[in-house]
C-alpha positions, 0 to 999 in steps of 0.5 A: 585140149578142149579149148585148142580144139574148140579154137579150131572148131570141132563140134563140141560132141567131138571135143568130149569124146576127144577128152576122154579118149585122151583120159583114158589113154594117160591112165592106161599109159600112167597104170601099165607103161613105162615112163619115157627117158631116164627114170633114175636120172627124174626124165620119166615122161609120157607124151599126149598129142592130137591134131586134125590134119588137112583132111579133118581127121582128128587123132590123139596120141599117147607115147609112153616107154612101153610095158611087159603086155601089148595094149588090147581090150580086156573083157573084165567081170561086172565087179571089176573096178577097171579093164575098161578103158580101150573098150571105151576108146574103141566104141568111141573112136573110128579107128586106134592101133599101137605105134612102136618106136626105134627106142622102146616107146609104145604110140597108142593113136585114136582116131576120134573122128575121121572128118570134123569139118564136114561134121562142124560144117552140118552143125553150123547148118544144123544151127543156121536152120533153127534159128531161122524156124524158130519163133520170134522171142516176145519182148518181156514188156508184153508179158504177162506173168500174172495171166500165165500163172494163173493159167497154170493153177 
């Protein structure tokens, strides 16, 4: 994932929290769903999907054959070694829901961002600027390191 979306140039920032957005919703997938197809027949599968459409709108996308509860944020103790996960997903994320399909299959789809190219567009612009403010790099030949440590001391 991060290197398909990295090709496409969403900015790196993006990519990290598409990363765990996607980890998170696999752990909850793998914890509280079902797997997809026949397990007893060894076809137990949980899909992960993401795109950015011709909109910029970077979704991720989780189907797993559903569980006994809706996925909703739980609001766990201090102590507590888990629970934590859509509250993550929804700090991060413009917007997410759950998707129910024809067979069972529950869909949890995150909008990570809801236009990644105007967002890489500034970065580039971002990057462009600096570049051009920063100074000049002095040639290592000009340096003296003896006097620069000395200046330290």
């Amino acid at each position: 994932m991060r290197d398909q979306l990295r090709i496409g140039g969403v900015p790196e920032s993006v990519v990290d929290d598409a990363v765990l957005i996607l980890s998170e919703l696999l752990s909850n997938a793998c914890r509280h769903g079902r797997p997809l197809g026949d397990e007893l027949a060894g076809e137990g599968d949980v899909r992960a999907a993401w795109r950015v459409d011709d909109r910029g709108c970077l979704t991720v996308e989780v189907t797993d054959g559903g569980g006994p509860t809706r996925p909703v944020p739980a609001t766990p103790s201090v102590t507590a070694h888990g629970g934590r996960g859509l509250n993550i997903i929804t700090a991060l994320a413009d917007d997410w829901g759950v998707r129910d399909g024809m067979r069972g299959e529950v869909t949890v789809w995150v909008v990570v961002h809801k236009d990644v190219h105007a967002e890489a567009a500034a970065h580039r612009r971002d990057d462009f600027a600096s570049r051009i403010a920063a100074p000049p790099v002095a040639d290592l030949a000009d340096l003296d390191f003896a006097d620069a440590f000395d200046d330290l001391g």
